[in-house]
C-alpha positions in Angstrom: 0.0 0.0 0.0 1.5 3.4 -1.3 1.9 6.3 1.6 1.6 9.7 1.1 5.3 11.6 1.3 4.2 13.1 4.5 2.1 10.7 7.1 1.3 12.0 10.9 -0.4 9.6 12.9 -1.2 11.4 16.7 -2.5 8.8 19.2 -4.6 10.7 22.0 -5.0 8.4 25.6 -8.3 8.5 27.7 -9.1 10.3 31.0 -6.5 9.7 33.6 -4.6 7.8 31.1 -0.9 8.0 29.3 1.1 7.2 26.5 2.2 4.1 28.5 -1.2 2.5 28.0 -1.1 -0.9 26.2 -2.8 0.2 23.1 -0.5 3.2 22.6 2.1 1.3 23.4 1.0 -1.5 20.6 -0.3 0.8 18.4 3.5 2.8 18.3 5.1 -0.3 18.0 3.4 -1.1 14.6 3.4 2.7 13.3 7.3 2.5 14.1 8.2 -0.5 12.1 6.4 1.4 9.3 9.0 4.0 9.6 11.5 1.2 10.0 10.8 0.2 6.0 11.7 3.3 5.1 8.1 4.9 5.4 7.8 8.4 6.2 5.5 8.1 8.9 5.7 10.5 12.7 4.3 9.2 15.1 2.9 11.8 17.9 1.7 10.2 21.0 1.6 13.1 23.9 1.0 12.9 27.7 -2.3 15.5 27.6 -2.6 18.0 30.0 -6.1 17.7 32.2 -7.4 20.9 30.3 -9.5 19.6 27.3 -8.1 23.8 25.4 -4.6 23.1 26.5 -4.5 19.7 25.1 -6.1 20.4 21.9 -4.3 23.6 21.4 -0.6 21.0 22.1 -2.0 18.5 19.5 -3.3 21.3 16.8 0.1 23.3 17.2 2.2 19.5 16.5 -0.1 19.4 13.7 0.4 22.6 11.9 4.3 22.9 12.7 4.5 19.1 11.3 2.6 20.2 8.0 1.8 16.3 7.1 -0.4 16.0 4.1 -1.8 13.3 5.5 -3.1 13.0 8.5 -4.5 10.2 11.1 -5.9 10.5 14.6 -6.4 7.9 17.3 -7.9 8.4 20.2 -9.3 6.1 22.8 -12.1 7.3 24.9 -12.0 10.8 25.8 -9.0 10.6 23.5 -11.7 9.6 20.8 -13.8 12.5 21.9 -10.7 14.5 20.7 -10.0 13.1 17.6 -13.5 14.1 16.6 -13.2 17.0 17.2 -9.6 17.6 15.3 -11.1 15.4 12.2 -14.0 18.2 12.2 -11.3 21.1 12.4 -8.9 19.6 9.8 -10.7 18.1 6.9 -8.5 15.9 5.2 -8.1 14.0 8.9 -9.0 10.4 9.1 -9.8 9.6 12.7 -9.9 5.8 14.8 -12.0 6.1 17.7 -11.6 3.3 20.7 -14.7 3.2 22.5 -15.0 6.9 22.3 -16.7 9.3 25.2 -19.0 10.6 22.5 -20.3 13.1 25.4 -17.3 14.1 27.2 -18.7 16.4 29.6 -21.5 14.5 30.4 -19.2 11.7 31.1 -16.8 13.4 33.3 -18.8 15.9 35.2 -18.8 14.0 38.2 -15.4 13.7 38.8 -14.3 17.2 39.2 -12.1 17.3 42.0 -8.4 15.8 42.8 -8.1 12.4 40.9 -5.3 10.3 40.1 -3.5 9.1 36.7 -4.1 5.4 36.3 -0.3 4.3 36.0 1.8 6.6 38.2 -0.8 8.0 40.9 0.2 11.2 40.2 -2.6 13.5 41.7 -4.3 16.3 39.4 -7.3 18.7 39.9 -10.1 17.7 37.2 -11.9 21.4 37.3 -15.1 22.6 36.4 -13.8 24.6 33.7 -12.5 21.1 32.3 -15.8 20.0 31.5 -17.6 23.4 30.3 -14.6 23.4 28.0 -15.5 19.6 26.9 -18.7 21.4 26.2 -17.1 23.6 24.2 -15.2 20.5 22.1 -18.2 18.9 21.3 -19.0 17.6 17.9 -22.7 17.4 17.6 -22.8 15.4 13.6 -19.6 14.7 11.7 -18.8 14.9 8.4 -17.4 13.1 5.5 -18.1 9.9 7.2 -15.8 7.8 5.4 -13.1 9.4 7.2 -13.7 7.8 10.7 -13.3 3.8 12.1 -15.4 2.8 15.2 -14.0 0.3 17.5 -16.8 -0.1 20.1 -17.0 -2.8 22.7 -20.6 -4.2 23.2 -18.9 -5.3 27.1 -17.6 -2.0 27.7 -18.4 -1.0 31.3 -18.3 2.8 31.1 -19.9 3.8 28.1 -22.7 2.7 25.7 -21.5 1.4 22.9 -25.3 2.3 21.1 -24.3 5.9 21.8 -21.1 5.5 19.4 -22.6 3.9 17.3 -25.5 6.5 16.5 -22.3 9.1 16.7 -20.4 7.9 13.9 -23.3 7.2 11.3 -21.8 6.1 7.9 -19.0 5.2 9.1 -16.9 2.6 9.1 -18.1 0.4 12.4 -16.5 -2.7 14.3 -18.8 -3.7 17.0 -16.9 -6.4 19.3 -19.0 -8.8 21.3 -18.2 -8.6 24.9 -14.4 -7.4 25.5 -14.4 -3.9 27.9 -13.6 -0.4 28.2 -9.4 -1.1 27.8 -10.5 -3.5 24.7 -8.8 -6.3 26.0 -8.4 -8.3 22.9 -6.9 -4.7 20.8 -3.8 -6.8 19.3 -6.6 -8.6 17.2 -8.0 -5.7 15.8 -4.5 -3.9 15.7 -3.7 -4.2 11.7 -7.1 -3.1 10.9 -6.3 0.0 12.8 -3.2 0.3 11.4 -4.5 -0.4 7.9 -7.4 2.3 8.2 -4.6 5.0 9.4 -2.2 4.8 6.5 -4.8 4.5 4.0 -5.9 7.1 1.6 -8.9 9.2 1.6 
């Protein structure tokens, strides 16, 4: 499969998450040993700050100082949130969404207060202002469907997968019986991700 001369791929983790999750982790590994075969493919895969404007405002920055002509966004849950919304401000985005917080503010509303990250227990303050800018963020219908892959696990225990599903209409959809929120079983999806990213539009 022919790549564009310029390929960004930005992988965006979910609430209280890192780039040391597993499927950033896996998904880097593959996107590397694209670059390894003398690919020109970046991969961009940022600890986000808790503030839904400063992150965005970080990723959109990388974006425009990388000028890729091609462009791919993964996000897993609220980092799915946020790759809709980048796909809606940069048209020629494709965007992967992994069980995506479709409503992020309604989602994280209650946990405004001092919260840890999942993998270092690092505290942080999850503010008010977080979630009215989450509000701010939100993509209400998307376009040029054909742009975004669904990955949405019917066993997630967070979010409905219904909800994505109804999000993304048009769209290219992989409904997983069972699994969870982490998508447990994400190597076995892996080179479709991978597959949908470098692809062309």
């Amino acid at each position: 499969m022919a790549l564009p001369p310029k390929l960004l791929i930005v992988y965006l983790h979910g609430f209280r998450s890192s780039p040391n999750s597993s499927k950033a982790q896996l998904t880097g590994e593959a996107i590397t040993s694209l670059s390894k075969e003398g690919k020109s493919v970046e991969w961009y895969c940022p600890q986000l700050p808790p503030s839904p404007r400063e992150a965005m405002q970080m990723v959109i920055n990388k974006i425009d100082q990388t000028g890729a002509e091609y462009l791919c966004i993964i996000g897993s849950s609220l980092g799915g949130f946020y790759a809709t919304y980048l796909a809606e401000r940069y048209p020629h985005a494709r965007a992967i969404m992994l069980n995506p917080a479709v409503r992020a503010a309604r989602e994280l509303a209650p946990y405004v207060g001092q919260l840890t990250a999942y993998d270092s227990d690092e505290p942080f303050d999850w503010r008010a202002e977080y979630v009215d800018q989450l509000k701010e963020q939100q993509v209400e219908r998307i376009t040029h469907a054909e742009r975004y892959f669904l990955l949405a696990a019917k066993g997630d225990e967070l979010l409905d997968w219904r909800e994505m599903v109804e999000h993304y209409p048009g769209g290219k959809h992989l409904v997983i019986e069972g699994s969870d929120h982490g998508i447990t079983e994400y190597p076995q999806y892996l080179d479709q991700v991978v597959a949908f990213a470098i692809s062309s539009n």
